[in-house]
Backbone as CSV, one residue per row, in Angstrom:
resi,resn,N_x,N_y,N_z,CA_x,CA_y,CA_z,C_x,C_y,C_z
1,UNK,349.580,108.640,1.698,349.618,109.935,1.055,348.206,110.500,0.993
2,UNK,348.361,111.942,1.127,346.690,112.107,1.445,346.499,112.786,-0.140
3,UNK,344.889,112.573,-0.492,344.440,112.677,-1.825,343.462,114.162,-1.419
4,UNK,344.115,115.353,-2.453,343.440,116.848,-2.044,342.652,116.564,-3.089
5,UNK,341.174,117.723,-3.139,340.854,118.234,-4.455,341.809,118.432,-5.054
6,UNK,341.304,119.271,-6.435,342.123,119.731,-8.001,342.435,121.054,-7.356
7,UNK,343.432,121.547,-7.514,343.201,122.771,-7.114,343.026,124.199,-7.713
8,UNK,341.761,124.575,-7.247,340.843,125.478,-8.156,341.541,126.791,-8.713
9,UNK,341.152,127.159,-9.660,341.548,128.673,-10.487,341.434,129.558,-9.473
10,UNK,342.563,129.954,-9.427,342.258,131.533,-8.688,342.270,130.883,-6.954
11,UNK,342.734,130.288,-6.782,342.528,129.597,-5.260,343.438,128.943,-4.884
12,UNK,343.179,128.287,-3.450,344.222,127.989,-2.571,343.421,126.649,-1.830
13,UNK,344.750,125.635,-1.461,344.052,124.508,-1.173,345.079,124.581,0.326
14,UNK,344.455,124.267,1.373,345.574,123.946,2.909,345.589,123.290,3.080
15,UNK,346.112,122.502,3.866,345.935,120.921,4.608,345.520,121.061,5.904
16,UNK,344.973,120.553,6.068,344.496,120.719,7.772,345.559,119.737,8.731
17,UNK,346.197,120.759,9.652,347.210,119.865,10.359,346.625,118.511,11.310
18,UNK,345.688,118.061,11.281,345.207,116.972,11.889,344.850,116.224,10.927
19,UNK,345.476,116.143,9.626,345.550,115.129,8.571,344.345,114.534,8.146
20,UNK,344.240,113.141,7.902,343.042,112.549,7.479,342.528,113.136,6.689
21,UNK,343.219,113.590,5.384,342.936,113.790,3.999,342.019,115.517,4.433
22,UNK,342.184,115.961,5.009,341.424,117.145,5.744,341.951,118.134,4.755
23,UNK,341.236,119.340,4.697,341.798,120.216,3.772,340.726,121.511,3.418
24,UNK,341.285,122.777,3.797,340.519,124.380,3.376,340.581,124.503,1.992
25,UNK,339.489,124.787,1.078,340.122,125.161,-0.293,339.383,126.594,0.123
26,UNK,340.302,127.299,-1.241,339.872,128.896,-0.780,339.475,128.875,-1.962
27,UNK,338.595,130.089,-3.007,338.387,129.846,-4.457,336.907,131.159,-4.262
28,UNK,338.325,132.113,-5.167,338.118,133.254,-5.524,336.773,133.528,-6.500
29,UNK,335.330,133.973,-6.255,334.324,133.852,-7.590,333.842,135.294,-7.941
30,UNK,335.136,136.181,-8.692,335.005,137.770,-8.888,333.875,138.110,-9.199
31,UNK,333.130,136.796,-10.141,332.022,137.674,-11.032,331.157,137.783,-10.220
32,UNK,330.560,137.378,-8.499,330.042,137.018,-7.260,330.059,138.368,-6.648
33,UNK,331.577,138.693,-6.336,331.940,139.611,-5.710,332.139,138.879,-4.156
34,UNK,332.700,137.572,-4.292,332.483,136.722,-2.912,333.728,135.805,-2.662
35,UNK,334.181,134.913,-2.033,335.209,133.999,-1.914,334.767,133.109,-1.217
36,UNK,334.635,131.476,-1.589,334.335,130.628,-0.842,334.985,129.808,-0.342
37,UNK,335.027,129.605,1.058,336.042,128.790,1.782,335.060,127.526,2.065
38,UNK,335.732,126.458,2.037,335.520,125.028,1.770,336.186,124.353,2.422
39,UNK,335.526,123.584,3.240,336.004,122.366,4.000,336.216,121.083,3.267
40,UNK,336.869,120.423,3.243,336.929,119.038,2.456,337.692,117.780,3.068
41,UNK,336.983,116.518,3.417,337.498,115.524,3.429,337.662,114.917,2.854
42,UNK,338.808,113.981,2.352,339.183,113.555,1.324,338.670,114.073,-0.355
43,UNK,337.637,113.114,-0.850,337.142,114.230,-1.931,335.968,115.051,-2.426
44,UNK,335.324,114.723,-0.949,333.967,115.357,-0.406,333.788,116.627,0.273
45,UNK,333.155,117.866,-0.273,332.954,118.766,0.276,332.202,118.648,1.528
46,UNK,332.867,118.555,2.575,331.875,118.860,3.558,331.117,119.938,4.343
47,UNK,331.614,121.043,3.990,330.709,122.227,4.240,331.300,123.498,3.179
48,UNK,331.000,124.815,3.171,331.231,125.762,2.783,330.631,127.258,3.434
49,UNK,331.460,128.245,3.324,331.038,129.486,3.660,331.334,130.648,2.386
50,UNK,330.185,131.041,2.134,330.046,131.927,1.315,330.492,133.703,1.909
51,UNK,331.875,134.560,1.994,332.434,135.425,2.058,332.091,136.508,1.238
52,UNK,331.170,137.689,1.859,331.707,138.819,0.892,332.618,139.297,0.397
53,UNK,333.023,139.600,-0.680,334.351,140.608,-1.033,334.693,141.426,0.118
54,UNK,333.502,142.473,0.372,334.196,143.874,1.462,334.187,143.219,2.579
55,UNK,334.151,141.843,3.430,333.982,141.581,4.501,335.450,140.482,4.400
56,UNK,336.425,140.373,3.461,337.717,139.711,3.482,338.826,140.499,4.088
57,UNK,338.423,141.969,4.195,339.703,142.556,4.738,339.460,142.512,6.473
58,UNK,338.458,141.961,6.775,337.935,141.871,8.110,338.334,140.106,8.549
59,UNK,338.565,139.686,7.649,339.003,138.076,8.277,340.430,137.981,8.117
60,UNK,341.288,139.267,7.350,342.170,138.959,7.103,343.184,139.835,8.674
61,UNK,342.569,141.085,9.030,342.743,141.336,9.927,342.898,140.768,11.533
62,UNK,341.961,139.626,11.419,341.640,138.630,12.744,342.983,137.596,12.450
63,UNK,343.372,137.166,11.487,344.336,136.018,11.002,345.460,136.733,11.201
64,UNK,346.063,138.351,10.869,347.184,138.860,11.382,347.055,138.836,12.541
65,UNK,345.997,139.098,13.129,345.982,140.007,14.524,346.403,138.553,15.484
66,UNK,346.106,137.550,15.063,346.190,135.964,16.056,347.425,135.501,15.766
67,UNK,347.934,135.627,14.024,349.355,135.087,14.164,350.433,136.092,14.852
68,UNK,350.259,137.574,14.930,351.272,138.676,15.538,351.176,137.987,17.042
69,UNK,350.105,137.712,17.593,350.186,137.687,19.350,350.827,136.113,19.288
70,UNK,350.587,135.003,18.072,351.441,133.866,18.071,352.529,134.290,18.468
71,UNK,353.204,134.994,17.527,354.860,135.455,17.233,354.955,136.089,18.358
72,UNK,354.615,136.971,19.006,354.542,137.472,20.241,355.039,136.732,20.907
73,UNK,354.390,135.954,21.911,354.503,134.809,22.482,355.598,134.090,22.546
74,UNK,355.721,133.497,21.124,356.884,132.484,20.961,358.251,133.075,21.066
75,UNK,358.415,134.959,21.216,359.394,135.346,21.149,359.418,136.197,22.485
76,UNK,358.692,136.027,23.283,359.001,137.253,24.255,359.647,135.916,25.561
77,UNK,360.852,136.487,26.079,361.538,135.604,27.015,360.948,135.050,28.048
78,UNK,361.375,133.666,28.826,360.713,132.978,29.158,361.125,133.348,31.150
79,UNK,360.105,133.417,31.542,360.316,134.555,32.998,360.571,133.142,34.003
């Protein structure tokens, strides 16, 4: 069973599909005006990226824009 962080106020913890206790925490810091995404193995941070606020609607755009051409893909008939 894999062991995550706690999972933080205001945030989001993923699992990383290549297991080995792997895991994104997301964790919202308003009073910042920022969001930090976090890498974590088991219960060690191993890196972090510090996100502007006005620069989230720009990562969130790249994450639709990659899962739509996923769905795309997986649905357009096979020639």
């Amino acid at each position: 069973m894999q062991s995550v962080p706690r999972l933080p106020r205001g945030g989001v913890i993923v699992l990383d599909a290549r297991g080995d206790d792997r895991a994104l925490r997301v964790t919202w810091h308003h009073e910042a005006d920022l969001v930090v995404l976090s890498l974590w193995r088991e219960n060690v941070c191993t890196g972090s990226f510090r996100l502007a606020v006005d620069e989230v609607p720009d990562l969130i755009d790249a994450l639709r824009a990659g899962l739509g051409a996923t769905y795309d893909a997986t649905r357009s008939p096979a020639s």
